[in-house]
C-alpha positions as CSV (number, residue, x, y, z in Angstrom):
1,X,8.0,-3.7,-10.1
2,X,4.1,-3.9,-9.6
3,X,2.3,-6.8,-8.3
4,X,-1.1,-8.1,-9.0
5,X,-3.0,-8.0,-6.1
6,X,-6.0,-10.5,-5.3
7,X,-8.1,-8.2,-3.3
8,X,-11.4,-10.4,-4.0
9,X,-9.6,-13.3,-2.4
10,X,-6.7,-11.9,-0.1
11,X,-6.0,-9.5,2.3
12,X,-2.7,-7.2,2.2
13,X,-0.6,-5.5,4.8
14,X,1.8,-2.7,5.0
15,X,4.2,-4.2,7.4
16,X,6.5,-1.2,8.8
17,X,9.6,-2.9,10.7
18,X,12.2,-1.3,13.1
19,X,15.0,0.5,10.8
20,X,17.9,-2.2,12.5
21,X,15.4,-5.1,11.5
22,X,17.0,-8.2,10.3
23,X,13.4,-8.1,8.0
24,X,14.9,-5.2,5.7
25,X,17.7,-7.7,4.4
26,X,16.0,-10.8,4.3
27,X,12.2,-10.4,4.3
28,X,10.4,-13.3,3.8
29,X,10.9,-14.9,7.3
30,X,8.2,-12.5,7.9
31,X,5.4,-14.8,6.6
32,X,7.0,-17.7,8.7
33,X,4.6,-15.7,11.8
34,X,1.3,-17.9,10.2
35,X,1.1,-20.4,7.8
36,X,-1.2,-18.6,5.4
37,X,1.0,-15.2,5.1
38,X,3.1,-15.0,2.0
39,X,5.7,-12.5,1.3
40,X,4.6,-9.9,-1.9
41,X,7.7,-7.3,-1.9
42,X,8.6,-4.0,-1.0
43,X,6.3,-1.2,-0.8
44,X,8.0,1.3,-3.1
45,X,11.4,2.4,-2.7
46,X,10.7,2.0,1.1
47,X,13.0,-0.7,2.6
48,X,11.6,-0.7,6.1
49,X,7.9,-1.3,4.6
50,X,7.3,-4.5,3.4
51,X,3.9,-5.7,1.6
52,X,2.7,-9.6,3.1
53,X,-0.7,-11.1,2.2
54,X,-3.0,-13.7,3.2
55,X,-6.5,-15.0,2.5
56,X,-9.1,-12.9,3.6
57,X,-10.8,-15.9,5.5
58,X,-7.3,-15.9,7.8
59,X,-6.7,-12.0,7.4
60,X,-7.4,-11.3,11.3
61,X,-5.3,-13.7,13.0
62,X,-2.6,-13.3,10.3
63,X,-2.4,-9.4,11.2
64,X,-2.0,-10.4,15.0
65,X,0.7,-12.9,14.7
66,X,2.4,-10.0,12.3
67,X,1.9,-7.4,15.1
68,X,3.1,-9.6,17.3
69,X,6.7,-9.7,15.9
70,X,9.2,-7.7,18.4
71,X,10.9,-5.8,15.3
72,X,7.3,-5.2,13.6
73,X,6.1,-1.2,14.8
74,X,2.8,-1.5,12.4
75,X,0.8,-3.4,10.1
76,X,-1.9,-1.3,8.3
77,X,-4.7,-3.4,5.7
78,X,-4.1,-1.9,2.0
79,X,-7.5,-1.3,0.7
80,X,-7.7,-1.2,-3.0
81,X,-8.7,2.3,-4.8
82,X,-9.5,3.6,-7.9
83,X,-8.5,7.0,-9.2
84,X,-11.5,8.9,-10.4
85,X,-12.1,9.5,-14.4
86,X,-11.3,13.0,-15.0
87,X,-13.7,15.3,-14.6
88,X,-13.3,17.3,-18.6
89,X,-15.6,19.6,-17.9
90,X,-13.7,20.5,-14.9
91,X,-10.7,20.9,-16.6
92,X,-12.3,22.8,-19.3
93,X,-13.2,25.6,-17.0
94,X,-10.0,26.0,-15.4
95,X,-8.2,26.0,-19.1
96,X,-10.4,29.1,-19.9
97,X,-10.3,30.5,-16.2
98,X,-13.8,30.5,-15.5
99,X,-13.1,28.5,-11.6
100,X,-10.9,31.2,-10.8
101,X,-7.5,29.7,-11.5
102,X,-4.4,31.2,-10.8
103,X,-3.1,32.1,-14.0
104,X,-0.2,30.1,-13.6
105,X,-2.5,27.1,-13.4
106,X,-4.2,28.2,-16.8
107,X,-1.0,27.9,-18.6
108,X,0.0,25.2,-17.6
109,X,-3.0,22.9,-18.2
């Protein structure tokens, strides 16, 4: 499931939490640390990683009161990024080999 994140108005946090946590069962007690955090979900198929948010106006003292939590190890800020366009002319030269490519690599592309 994907998520749309408010980066222009919120701030997120990868919230890593102790593998016997009582936070990998029932996660959303985790926001309960300030009143502006708000529960988004897993991150990925990790269950001891959990993704909170709050507004970016409250996104310092939100992160303190979530470190502060005895069964929290880390919170890291998610930043948003873009993947680049590909680069065609890039790929071009390693489909004909001129970049030096393995030719392994040159079949495959």
């Amino acid at each position: 499931m994907s998520y749309a994140l408010d980066y222009a108005t919120n701030a997120y946090f990868a919230v890593s939490v102790s593998s016997s946590s009582s936070y990998i069962s029932d996660p959303a007690p985790l926001a309960d640390a300030h009143p502006s955090l708000f529960y988004v979900g897993k991150v990925g198929a990790l269950n001891d990683v959990l993704l909170l948010g709050a507004p970016q106006s409250d996104s310092d003292v939100a992160k303190r009161a979530l470190n502060a939590l005895s069964d929290v190890e880390s919170v890291d800020v998610q930043v948003p990024a873009q993947r680049p366009e590909e680069d065609v002319v890039t790929r071009h030269r390693y489909s004909v080999g001129m970049l030096g490519a393995p030719k392994s690599d040159v079949d495959a592309v």
